[in-house]
PASEBA-1860 file (N, C-alpha, C; in nm, 3 decimals):
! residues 101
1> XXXXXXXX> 2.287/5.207/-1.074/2.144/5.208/-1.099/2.086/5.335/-1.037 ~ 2.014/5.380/-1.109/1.993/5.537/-1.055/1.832/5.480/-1.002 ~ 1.776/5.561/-0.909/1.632/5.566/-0.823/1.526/5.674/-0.835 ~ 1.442/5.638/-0.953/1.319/5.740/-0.965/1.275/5.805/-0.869 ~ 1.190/5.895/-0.846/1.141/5.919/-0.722/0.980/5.915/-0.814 ~ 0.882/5.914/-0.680/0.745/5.935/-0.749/0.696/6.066/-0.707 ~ 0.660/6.134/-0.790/0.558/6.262/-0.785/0.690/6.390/-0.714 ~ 0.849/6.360/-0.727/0.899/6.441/-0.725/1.023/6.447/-0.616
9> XXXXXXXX> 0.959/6.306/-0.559/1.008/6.301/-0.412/1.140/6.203/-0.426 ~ 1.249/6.157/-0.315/1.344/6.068/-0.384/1.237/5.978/-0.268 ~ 1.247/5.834/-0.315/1.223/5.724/-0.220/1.350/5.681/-0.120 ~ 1.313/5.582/-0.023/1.369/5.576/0.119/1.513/5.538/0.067 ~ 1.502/5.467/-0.022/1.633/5.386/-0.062/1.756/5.521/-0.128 ~ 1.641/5.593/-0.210/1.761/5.704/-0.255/1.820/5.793/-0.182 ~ 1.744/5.827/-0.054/1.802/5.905/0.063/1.875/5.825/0.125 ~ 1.849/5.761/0.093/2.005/5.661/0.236/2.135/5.651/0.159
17> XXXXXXXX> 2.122/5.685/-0.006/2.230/5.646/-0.046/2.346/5.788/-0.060 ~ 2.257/5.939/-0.034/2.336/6.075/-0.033/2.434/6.044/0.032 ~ 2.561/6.134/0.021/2.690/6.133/0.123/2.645/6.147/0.221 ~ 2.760/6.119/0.328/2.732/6.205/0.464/2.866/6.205/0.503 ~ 2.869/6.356/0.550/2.984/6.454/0.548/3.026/6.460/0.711 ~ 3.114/6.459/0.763/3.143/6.552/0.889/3.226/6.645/0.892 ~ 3.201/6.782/0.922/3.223/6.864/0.891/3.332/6.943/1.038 ~ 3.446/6.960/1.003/3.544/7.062/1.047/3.601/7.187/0.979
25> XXXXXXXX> 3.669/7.252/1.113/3.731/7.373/1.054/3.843/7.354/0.989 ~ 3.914/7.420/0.890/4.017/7.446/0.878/4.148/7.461/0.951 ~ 4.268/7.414/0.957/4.356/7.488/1.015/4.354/7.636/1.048 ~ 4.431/7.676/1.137/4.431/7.856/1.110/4.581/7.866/0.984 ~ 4.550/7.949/0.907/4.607/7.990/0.805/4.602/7.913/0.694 ~ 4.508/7.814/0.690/4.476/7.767/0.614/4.334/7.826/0.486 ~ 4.267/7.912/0.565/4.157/7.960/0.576/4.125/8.073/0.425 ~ 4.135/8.040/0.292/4.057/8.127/0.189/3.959/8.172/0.219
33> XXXXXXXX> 3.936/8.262/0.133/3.795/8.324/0.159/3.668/8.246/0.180 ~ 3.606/8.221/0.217/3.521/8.144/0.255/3.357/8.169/0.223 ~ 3.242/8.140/0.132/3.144/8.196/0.137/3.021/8.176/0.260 ~ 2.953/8.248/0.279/2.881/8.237/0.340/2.803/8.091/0.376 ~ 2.759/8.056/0.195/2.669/7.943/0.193/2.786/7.823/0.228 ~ 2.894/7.790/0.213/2.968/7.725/0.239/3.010/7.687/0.373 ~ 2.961/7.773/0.483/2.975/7.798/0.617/2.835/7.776/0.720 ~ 2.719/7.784/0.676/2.587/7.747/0.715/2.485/7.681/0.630
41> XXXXXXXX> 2.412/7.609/0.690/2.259/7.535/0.672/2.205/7.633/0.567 ~ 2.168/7.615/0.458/2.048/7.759/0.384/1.914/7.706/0.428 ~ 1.897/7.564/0.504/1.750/7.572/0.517/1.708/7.631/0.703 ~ 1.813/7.617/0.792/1.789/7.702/0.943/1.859/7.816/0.959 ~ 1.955/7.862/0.833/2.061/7.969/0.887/2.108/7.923/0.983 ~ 2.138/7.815/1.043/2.229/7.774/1.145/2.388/7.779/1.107 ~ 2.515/7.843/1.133/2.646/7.776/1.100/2.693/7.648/1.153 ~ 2.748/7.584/1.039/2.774/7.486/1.061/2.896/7.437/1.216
49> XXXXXXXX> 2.871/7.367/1.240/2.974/7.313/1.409/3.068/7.226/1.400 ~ 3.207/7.220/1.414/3.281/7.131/1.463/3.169/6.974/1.481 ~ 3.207/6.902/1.410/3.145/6.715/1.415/3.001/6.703/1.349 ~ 2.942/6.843/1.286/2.776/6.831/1.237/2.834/6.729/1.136 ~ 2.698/6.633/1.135/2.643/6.548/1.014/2.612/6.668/0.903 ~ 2.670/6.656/0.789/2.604/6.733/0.678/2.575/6.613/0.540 ~ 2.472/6.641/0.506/2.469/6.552/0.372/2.493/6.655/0.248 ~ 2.574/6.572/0.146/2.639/6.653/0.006/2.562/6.631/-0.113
57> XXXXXXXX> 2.481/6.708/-0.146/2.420/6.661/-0.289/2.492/6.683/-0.392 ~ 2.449/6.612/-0.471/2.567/6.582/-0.595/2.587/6.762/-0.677 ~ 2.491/6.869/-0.633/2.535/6.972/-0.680/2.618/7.033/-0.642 ~ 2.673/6.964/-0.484/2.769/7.019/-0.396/2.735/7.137/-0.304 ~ 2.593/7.119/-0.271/2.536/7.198/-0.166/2.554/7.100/-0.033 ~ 2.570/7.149/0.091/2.569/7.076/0.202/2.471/7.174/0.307 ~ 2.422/7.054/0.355/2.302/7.087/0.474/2.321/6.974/0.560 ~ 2.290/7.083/0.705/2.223/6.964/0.838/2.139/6.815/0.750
65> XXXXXXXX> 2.201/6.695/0.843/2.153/6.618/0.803/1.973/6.614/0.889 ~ 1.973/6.660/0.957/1.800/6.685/1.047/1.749/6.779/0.945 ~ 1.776/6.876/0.902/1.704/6.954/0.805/1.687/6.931/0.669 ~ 1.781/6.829/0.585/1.749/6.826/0.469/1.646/6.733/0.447 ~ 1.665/6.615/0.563/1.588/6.499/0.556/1.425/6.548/0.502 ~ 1.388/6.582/0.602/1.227/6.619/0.570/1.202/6.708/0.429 ~ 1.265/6.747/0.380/1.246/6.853/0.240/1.285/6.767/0.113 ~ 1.435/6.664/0.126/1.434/6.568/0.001/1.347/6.457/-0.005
73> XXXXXXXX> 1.262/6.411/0.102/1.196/6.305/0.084/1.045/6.403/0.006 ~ 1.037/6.504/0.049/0.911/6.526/-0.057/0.940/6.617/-0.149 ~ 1.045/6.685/-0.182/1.079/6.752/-0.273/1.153/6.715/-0.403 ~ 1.266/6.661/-0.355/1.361/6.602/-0.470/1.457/6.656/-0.496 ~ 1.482/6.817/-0.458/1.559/6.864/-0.538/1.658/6.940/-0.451 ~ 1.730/7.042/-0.488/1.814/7.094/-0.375/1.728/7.236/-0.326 ~ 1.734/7.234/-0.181/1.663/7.375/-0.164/1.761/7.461/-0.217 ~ 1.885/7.470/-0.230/1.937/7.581/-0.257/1.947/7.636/-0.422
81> XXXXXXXX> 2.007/7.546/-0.544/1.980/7.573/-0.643/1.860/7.530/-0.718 ~ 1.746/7.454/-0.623/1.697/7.391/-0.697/1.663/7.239/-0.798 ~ 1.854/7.204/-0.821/1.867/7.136/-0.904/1.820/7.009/-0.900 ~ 1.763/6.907/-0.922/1.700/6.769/-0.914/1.794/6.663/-0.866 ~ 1.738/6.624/-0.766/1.864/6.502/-0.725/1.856/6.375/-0.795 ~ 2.029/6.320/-0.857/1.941/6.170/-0.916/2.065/6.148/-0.813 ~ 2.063/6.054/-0.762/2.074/5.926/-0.693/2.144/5.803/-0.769 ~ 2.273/5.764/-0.742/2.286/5.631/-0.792/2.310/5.530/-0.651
89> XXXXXXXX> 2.256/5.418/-0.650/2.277/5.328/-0.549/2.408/5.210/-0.591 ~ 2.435/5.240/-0.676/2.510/5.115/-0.720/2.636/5.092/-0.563 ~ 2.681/5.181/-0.461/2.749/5.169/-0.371/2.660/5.200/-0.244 ~ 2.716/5.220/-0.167/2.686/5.191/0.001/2.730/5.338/0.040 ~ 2.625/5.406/0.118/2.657/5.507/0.146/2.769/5.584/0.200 ~ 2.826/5.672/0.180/2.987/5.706/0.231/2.942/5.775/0.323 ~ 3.096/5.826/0.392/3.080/5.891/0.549/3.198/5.951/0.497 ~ 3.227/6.079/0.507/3.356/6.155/0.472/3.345/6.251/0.609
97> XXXXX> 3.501/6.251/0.611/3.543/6.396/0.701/3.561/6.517/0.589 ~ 3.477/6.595/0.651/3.506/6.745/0.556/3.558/6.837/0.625 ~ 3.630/6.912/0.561/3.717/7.010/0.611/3.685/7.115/0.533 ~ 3.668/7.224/0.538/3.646/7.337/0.468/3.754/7.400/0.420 ~ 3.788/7.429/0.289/3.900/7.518/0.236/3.837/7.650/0.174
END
C-alpha cells in the first residue's frame, strides 16, 4: 500500500517506513573508486562515520538519518536528485548493515 503525502510532504507513517542503513567501511583492498556523493551527507557535507544511521531512498541516495528527517517530512522528495518519494508500507521498516563498495 503506497502513502500519499499532503501538499508534498510524506506523512509520519511514510517516514517510518524508509530503510535504515548502518553504514561501514570497506575492507582495505576492497575499495573501487568511490564517489564523492556516495561517501558524505549532500544535505551537511558531513562524511559519513563508521556506525552512522543513514536512511536509503528508493532512488538510492543515502543521508544522515538527523538531517534527512526534517526536509522529507516537508518536502517529499530527495534533496539530491530531486526525485519524489513513494513509500510502500506493506512491511516493517528494515535496518541493514551497509558497507560501501
Amino acid at each position: 500500500m503506497s502513502k500519499a503525502s499532503r501538499a508534498g510532504r510524506l506523512i509520519e507513517e511514510a517516514v517510518d517506513c524508509l530503510c535504515v542503513e548502518i553504514f561501514s567501511f570497506p575492507d582495505k583492498g576492497d575499495e573501487p573508486t568511490m564517489t564523492k556523493s556516495s561517501m558524505e551527507c549532500s544535505i551537511c557535507l558531513e562524511s559519513f562515520c563508521e556506525g552512522d544511521e543513514l536512511i536509503c531512498l528508493p532512488c538510492g541516495h543515502r543521508f544522515h538519518l538527523c538531517c534527512l528527517d526534517p526536509w522529507i517530512r516537508t518536502c517529499g522528495d530527495c534533496p539530491y536528485c530531486r526525485r519524489r518519494v513513494v513509500v510502500t508500507t506493506d512491511g516493517v521498516k528494515e535496518r541493514h548493515n551497509f558497507e560501501m563498495f
